[in-house]
MARPADO-993771 format. One line per 2 residues: number of its first residue (from 1); their letters; for each residue x, y, z of C-alpha. Coordinates in steps of 0.2 Angstrom, whole numbers. Layout:
residues N
NUM	A	X,Y,Z ~ ...
END
This chain:
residues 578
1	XX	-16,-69,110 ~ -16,-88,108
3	XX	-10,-95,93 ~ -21,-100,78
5	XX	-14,-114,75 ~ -16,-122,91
7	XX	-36,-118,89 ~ -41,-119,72
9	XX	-42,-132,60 ~ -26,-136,49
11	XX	-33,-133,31 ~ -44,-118,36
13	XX	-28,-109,42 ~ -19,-114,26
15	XX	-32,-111,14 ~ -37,-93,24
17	XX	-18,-88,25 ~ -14,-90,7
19	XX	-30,-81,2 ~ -26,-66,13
21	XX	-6,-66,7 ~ -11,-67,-10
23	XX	-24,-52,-10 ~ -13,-43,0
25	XX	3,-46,-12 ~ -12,-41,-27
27	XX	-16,-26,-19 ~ -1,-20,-15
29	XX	7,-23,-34 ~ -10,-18,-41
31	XX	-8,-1,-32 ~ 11,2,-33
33	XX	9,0,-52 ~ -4,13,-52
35	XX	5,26,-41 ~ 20,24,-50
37	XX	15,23,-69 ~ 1,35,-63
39	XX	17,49,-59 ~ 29,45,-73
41	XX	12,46,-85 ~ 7,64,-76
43	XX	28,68,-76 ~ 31,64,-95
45	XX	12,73,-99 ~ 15,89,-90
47	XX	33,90,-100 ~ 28,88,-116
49	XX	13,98,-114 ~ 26,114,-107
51	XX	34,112,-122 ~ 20,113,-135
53	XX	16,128,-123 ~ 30,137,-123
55	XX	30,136,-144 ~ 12,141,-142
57	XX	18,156,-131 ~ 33,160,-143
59	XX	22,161,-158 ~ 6,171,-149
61	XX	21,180,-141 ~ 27,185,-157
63	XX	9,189,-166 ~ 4,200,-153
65	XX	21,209,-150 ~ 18,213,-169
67	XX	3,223,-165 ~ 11,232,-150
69	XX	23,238,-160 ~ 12,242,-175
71	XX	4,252,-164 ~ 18,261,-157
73	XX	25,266,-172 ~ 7,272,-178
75	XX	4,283,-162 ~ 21,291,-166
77	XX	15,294,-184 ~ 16,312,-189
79	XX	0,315,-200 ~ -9,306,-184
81	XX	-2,318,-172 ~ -4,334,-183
83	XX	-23,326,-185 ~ -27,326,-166
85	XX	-18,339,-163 ~ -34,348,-172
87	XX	-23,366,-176 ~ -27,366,-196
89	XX	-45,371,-204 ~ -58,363,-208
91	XX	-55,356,-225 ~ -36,354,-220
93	XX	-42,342,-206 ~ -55,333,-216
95	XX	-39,330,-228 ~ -28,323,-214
97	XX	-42,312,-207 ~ -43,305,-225
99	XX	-24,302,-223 ~ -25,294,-205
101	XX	-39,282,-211 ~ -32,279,-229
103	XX	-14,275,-218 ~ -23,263,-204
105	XX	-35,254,-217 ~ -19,248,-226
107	XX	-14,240,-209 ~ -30,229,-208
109	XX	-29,225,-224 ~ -11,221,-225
111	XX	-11,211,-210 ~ -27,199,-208
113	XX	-26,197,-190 ~ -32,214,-187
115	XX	-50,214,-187 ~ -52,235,-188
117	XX	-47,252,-179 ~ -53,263,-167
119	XX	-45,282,-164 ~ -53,288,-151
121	XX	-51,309,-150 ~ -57,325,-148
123	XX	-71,331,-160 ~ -73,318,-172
125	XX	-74,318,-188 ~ -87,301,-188
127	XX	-84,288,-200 ~ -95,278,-209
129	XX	-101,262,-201 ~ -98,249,-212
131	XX	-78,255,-214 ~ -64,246,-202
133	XX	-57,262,-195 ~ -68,272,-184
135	XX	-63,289,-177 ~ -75,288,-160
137	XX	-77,301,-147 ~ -64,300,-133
139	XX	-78,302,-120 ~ -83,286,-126
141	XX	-67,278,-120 ~ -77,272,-105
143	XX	-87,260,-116 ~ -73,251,-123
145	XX	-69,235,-119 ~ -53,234,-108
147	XX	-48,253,-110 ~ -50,254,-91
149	XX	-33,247,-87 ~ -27,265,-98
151	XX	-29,275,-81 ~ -12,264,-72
153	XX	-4,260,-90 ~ -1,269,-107
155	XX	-6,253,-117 ~ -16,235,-110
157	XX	-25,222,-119 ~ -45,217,-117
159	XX	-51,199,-115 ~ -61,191,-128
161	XX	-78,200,-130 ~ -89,202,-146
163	XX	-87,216,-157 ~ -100,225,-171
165	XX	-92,225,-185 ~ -97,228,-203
167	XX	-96,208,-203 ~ -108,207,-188
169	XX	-103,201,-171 ~ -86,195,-171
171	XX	-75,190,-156 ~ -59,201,-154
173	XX	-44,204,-143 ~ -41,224,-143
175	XX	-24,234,-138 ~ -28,250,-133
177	XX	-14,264,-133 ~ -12,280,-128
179	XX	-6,293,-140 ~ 3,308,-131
181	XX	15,321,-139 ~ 25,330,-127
183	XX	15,324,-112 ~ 1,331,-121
185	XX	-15,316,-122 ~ -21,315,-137
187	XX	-31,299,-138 ~ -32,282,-139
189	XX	-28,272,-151 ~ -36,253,-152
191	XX	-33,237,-164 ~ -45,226,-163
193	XX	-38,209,-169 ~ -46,194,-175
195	XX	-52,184,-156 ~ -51,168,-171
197	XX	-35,168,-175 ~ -26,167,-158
199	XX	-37,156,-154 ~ -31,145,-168
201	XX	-13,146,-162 ~ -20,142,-144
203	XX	-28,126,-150 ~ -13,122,-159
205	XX	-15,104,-166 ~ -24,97,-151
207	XX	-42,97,-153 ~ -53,97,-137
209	XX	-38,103,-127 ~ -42,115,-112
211	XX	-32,131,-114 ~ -32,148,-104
213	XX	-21,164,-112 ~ -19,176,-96
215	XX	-7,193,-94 ~ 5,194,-79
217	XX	-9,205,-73 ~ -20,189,-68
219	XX	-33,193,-81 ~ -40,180,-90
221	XX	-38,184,-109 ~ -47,171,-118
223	XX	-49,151,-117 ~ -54,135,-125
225	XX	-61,120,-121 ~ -70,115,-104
227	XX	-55,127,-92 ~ -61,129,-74
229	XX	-63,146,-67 ~ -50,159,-65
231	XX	-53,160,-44 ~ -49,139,-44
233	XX	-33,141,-55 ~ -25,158,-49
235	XX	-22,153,-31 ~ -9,139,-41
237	XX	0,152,-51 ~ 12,164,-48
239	XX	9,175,-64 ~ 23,187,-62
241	XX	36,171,-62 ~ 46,170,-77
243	XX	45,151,-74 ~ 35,136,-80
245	XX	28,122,-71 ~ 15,111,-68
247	XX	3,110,-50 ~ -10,96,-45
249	XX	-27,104,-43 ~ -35,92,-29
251	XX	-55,91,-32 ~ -68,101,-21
253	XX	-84,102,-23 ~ -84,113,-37
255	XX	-72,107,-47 ~ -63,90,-52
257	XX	-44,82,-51 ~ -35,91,-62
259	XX	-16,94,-68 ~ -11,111,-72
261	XX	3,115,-84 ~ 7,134,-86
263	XX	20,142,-98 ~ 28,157,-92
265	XX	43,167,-105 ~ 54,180,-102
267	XX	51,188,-117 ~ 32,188,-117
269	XX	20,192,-103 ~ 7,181,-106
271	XX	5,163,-99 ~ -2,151,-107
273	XX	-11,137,-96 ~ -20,120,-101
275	XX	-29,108,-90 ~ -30,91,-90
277	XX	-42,78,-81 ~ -32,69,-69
279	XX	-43,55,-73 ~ -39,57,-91
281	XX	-19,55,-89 ~ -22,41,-77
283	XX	-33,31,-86 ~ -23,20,-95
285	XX	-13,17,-76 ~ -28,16,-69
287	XX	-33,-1,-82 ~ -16,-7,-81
289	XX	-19,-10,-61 ~ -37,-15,-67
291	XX	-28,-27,-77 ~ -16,-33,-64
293	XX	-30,-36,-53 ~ -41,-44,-65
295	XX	-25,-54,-67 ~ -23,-56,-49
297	XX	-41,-62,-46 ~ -38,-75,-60
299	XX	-22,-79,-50 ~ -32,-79,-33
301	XX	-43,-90,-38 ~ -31,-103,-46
303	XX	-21,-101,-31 ~ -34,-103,-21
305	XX	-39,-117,-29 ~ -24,-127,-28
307	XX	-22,-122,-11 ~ -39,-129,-8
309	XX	-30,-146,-17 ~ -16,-147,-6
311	XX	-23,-143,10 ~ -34,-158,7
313	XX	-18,-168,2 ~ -13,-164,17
315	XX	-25,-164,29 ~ -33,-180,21
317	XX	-20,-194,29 ~ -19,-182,48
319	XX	-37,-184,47 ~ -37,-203,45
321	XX	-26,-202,58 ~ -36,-193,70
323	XX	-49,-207,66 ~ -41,-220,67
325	XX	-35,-216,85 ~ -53,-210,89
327	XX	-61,-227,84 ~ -45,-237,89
329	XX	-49,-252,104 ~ -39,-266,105
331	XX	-44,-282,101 ~ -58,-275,89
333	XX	-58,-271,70 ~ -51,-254,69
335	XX	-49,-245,54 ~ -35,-248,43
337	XX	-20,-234,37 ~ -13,-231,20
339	XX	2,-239,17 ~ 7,-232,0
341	XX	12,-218,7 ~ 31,-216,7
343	XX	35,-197,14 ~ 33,-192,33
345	XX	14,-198,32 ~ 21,-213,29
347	XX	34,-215,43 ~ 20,-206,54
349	XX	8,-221,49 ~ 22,-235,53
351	XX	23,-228,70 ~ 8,-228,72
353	XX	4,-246,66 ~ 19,-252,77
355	XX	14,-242,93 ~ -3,-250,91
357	XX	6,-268,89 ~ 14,-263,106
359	XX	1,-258,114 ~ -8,-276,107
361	XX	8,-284,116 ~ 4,-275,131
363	XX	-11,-279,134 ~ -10,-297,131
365	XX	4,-296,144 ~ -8,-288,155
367	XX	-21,-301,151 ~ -7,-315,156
369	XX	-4,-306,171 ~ -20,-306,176
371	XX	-24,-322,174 ~ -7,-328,184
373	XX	-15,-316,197 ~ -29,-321,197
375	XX	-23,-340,199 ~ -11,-334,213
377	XX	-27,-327,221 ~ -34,-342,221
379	XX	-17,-350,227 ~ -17,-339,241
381	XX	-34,-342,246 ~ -30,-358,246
383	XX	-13,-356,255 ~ -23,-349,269
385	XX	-34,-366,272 ~ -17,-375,270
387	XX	-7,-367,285 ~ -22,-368,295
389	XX	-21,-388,292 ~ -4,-389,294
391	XX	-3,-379,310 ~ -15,-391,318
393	XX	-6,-406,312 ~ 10,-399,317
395	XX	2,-397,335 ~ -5,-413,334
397	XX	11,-421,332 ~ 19,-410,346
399	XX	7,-416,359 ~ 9,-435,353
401	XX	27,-433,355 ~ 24,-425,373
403	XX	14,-440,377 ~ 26,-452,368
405	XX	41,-445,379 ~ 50,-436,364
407	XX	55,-419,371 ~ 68,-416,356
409	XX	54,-421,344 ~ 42,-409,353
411	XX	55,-395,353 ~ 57,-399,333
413	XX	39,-399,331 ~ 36,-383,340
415	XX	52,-371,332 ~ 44,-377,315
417	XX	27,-370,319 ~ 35,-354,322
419	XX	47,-353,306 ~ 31,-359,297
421	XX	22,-343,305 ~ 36,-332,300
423	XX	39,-337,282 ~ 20,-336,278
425	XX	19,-317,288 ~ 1,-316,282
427	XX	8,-313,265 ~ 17,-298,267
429	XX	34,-298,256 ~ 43,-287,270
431	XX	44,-292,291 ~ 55,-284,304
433	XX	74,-290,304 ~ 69,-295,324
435	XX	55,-308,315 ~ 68,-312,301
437	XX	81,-316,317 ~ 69,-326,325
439	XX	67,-337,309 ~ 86,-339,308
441	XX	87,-344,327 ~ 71,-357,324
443	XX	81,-365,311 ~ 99,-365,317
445	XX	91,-372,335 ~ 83,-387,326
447	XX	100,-389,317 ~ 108,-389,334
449	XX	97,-402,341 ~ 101,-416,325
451	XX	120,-409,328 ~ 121,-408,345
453	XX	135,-400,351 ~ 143,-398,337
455	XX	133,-386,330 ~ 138,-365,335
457	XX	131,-349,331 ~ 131,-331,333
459	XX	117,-317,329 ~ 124,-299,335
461	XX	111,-284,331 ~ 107,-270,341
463	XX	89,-267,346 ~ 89,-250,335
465	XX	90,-261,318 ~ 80,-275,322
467	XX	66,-261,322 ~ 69,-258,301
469	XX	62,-269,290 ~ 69,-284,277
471	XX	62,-295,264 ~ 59,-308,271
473	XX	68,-325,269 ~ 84,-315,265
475	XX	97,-324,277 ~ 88,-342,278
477	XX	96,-347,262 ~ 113,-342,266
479	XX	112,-350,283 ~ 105,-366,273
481	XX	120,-366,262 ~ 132,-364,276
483	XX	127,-379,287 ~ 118,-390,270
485	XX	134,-387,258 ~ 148,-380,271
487	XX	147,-389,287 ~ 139,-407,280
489	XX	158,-417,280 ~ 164,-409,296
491	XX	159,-416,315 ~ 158,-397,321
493	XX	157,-379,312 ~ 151,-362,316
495	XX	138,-349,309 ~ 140,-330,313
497	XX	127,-317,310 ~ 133,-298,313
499	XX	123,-283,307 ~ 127,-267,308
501	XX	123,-249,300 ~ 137,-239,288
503	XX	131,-225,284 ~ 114,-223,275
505	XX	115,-244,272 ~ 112,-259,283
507	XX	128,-270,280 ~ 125,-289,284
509	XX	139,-302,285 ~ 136,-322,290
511	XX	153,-332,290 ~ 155,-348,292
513	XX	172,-359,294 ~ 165,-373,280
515	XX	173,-380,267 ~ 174,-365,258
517	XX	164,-360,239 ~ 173,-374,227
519	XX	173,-391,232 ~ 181,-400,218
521	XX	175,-418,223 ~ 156,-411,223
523	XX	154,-403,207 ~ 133,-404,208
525	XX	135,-395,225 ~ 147,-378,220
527	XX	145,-366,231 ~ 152,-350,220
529	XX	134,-346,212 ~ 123,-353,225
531	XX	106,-365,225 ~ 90,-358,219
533	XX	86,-350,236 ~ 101,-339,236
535	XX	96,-333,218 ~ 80,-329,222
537	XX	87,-313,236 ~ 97,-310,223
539	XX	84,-305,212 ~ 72,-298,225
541	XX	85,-288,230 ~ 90,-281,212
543	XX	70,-278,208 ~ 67,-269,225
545	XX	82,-257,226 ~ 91,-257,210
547	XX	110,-263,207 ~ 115,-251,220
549	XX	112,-264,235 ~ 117,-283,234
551	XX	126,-298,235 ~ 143,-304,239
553	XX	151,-321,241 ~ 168,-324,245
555	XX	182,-337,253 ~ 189,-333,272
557	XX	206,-333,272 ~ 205,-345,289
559	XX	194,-357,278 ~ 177,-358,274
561	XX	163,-345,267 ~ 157,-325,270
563	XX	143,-318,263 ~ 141,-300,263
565	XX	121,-293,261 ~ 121,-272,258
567	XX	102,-267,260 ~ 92,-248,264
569	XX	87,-244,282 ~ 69,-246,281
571	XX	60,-241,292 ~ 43,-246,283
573	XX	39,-259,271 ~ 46,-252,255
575	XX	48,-238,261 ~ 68,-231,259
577	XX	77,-221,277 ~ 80,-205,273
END
């Protein structure tokens, strides 16, 4: 994967990078506040709703528990047992059934949540129909509501249904019991109680709250509100646990998110079960994190925004740069940088300014050079009419002084045409040390012939090195010096030559038995630094090899002046022996 910012543009990558960091960072705050104010909202809800519940339960608890045991206490009356037992008269029996219903309408009417009384028996006496206590046929039973659950149990309660009273239709809750004495079934006795009233005590003091009342059987009892149906709730539930919690009902098809609290007692064996929208409790998280992300947008944006600034703060002077080097050409009117910049711009805009002034430098140095070579082109050109005429005049001169008799002239004459040949080599800067020997010899011969005898010298150079090249004109100068400066006061002198190879160098000494580097009495003439001729191989020598190779000039202890000359084996022009 190649990185972006080597292939995108600068304030793109910038202004992109902070947008995505900054949605993320929203996002992710926006929905960590949800989750976690979204879970201690459920937690704190489903804690204080089990505590209304359980009071709910205890009370209800208590309210029904009061009926049971009202109606305990009435199967075990006396005058109702002797009653169903149906062993007295006619007129006796009508007499206790007066007692039975005088004795059960004082219930309903001393305790209002009873609605009325059903003795279901044997041979009923019937009652009339606009009184609360009713003596029904117990092969009725099977039409009342709930009495079903009588075949497993000796008492159960109904679920809410409407029943005909002398009030009309009025929902109730009924507990039926069985009346036995000494295992003999006499009947069923039922309180119908007031279906109103406990739902009353269900709602509480929370209005549009959704509420379920079930026994530990499973069986839903009553319920207020908008409750989902018992097959989505009981699978959550375990109804014969004494204990309370709550359960997150995921949504289905059929039904929504919903949190489900449920109170379960010891003492009682019904549980009481609200539901509540999962929407509904996270509503106020659910706006806070619309909140933070409106907050967030507003932040993006200004972020964004200033982002947008910067990157233009930033990319503004690079992209002068990048014009100004795109449009730059020397000489012509390029395009001029800020210099009010004072940070890294700045020093990035100075060296740029003062690269360019080098670069101006340079070229006019290159233009300077060009000229000079230009002007040496010429030169030469003009160097190769200039041999040509002198070659012929020196030829001329060589046969006039044949004619004229003058041998040593002629000789002169001739060696000059050959050290003229060799210095000029065509213009090559390098020639073979056989060639530079030969130039040395031309010129050491003429000197012979104006000293005569007086004059000796020795060249010693195997036919191996005199193959490898030299810069040429490197030992003339010396040898000049040695008979111009050393010998000129003596009657007689010598000049030895001797090359030889050590190691990877060419070592070159030249003597000569002179008067040595310092002569006092010819201060315009001291040897110790040499003419113009000797500082010119100096400096060829330091440009072409480096300060490795060299010079150096010193006094013989016999008398006069050695020269040694370290060079590379070369066995082409510029070219370095490996």
């Amino acid at each position: 994967m190649s990185n972006p910012f080597k292939k995108y543009r600068i304030d793109r990558l910038f202004f992109h990078s902070f947008a995505i960091v900054l949605i993320a960072v929203i996002g992710v705050t926006a929905w960590t506040s949800y989750s976690n104010s979204s879970k201690a909202l459920v937690k704190t809800t489903s804690y204080y709703q089990q505590q209304l519940l359980d009071e709910l339960n205890n009370e209800i608890t208590t309210r029904l528990v009061m009926i049971e045991q009202i109606s305990l206490s009435s199967s075990r009356d006396s005058e109702l047992i002797n009653f169903l037992l149906n062993r007295q008269d006619e007129f006796e029996r009508y007499r206790r059934r007066s007692g039975v219903e005088s004795a059960l309408a004082n219930l309903t009417y001393a305790i209002p949540l009873i609605q009325g009384i059903d003795l279901y028996m044997d041979n009923p006496i019937l009652s009339e129909r606009q009184s609360y206590i009713q003596f029904r046929n117990l092969t009725d039973l099977n039409k009342q509501e709930g009495a079903g659950c009588l075949a497993k149990s000796d008492f159960c309660w109904s679920k809410e249904y409407n029943f005909t009273s002398p009030q009309g239709e009025v929902p109730v809750l009924s507990f039926s019991r069985k009346i036995i004495n000494e295992n003999d079934y006499l009947g069923v006795l039922v309180v119908h109680i007031k279906a109103n009233e406990i739902r009353k005590l269900l709602t509480g003091n929370s209005d549009g709250s959704n509420r379920i009342m079930a026994s530990s059987e499973g069986q839903q009892i009553m319920k207020i509100g908008d409750a989902i149906d018992q097959n989505d709730w009981s699978q959550w539930i375990d109804l014969k646990s004494n204990k309370s919690g709550y359960v997150h009902i995921p949504a289905n098809d059929e039904s929504r998110d919903t949190l489900l609290v449920y109170s379960r007692m010891d003492n009682s064996i019904w549980t009481l079960i609200e539901f509540t929208s999962w929407k509904q409790i996270t509503a106020s998280s659910l706006k806070l994190a619309e909140w933070i992300g409106l907050i967030g947008i507003a932040a993006v944006l200004l972020v964004l925004l200033l982002t947008h600034f910067l990157s233009k703060q930033f990319t503004k002077p690079i992209k002068k740069l990048v014009t100004a080097m795109r449009l730059y050409s020397v000489g012509g009117d390029n395009v001029e940088l800020p210099v009010d910049y004072e940070n890294e711009f700045g020093y990035l805009f100075s060296g740029y300014r003062k690269q360019n002034e080098r670069i101006e430098e340079l070229y006019l140095s290159l233009e300077r050079r060009y000229d000079q070579q230009r002007k040496a082109e010429i030169e030469a050109l003009q160097a190769n009419i200039n041999p040509h005429f002198l070659y012929n005049m020196l030829d001329q001169l060589n046969w006039m002084a044949i004619e004229a008799g003058q041998d040593e002239l002629s000789r002169i004459l001739e060696l000059m045409g050959r050290m003229f040949r060799i210095g000029l080599s065509n213009g090559n800067s390098f020639i073979t040390i056989a060639d530079e020997l030969l130039h040395i010899k031309c010129y050491l011969e003429i000197q012979q012939l104006r000293w005569g005898e007086g004059l000796e010298y020795r060249i010693e150079a195997v036919s191996e090195l005199q193959e490898l090249y030299i810069p040429k004109l490197t030992l003339q100068p010396f040898v000049e010096n040695s008979i111009v400066h050393g010998l000129n006061k003596q009657k007689s002198g010598y000049v030895s030559i001797v090359m030889e190879r050590k190691g990877d160098a060419l070592h070159i000494v030249i003597e000569d038995n002179g008067a040595g580097l310092k002569q006092p009495e010819d201060r315009s003439h001291n040897r110790h630094t040499g003419g113009y001729g000797i500082h010119n191989v100096r400096e060829r020598i330091s440009g072409y090899f480096g300060e490795s190779y060299g010079i150096a000039l010193g006094e013989r202890e016999e008398g006069g002046t050695i020269v040694e000359i370290t060079l590379p084996l070369l066995t082409d022009p510029l070219t370095k022996k490996d």
